[in-house]
C-alpha positions as MATLAB code, in Angstrom:
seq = 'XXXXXXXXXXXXXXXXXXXXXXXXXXXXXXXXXXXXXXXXXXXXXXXXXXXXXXXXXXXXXXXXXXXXXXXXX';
ca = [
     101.134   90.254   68.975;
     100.396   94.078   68.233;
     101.269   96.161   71.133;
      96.971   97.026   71.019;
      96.284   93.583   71.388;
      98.968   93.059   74.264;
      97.206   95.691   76.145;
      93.702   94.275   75.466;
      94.973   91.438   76.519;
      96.702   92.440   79.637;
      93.361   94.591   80.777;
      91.307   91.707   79.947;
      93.376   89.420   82.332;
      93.362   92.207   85.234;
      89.765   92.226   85.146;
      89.591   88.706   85.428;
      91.887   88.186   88.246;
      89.772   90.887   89.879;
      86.701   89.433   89.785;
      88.017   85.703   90.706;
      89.705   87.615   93.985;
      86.092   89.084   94.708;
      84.567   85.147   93.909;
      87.159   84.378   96.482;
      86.380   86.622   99.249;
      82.055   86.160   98.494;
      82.787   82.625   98.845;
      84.445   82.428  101.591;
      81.816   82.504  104.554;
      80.060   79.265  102.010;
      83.355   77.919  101.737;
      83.692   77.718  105.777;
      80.321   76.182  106.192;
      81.359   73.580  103.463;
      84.173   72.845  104.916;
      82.276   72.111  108.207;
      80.075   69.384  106.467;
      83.401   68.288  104.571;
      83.418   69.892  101.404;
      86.021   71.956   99.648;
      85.521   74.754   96.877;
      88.485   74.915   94.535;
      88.581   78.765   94.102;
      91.867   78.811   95.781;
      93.725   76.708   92.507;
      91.467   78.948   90.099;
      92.793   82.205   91.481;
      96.220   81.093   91.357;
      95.788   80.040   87.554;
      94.183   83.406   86.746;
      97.089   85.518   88.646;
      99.649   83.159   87.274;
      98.355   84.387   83.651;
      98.285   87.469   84.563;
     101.830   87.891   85.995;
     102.997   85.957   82.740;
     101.319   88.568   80.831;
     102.693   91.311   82.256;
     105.997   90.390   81.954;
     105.123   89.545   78.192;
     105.440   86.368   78.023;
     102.509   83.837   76.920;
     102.276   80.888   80.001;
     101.610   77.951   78.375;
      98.556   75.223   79.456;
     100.537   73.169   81.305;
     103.395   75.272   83.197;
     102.780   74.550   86.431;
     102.581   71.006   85.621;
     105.986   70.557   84.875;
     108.903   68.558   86.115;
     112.453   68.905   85.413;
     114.196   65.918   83.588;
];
């Protein structure tokens, strides 16, 4: 990957974890009230996937579909 592309890449993923922080915090006072009648939103798991990628990227390396899902053997 072209250091251009890296950087696209790495900007594109900021912005994202931006915005699914800001889906996070506008969702919150819906996300207490539907937790009141008993349902749960999952932004908390999407927000961890998005930061996830974007730590991986800015260390430079690519995280794969399934990292958090594995086990040691």
């Amino acid at each position: 990957m072209t250091h251009a592309a890296r950087a696209v890449r790495h900007a594109g993923l900021n912005a994202l974890h931006h915005l699914t922080v800001l889906a996070g915090i506008l969702a919150f006072p819906v996300a207490l009230l539907g937790r009141r009648a008993g349902v749960t939103l999952p932004i908390g798991r999407v927000v961890a996937r998005i930061h996830e990628a974007y730590d991986a990227a800015a260390d430079g390396a690519t995280p794969t579909a399934d990292e958090g899902d594995q086990t040691e053997r």
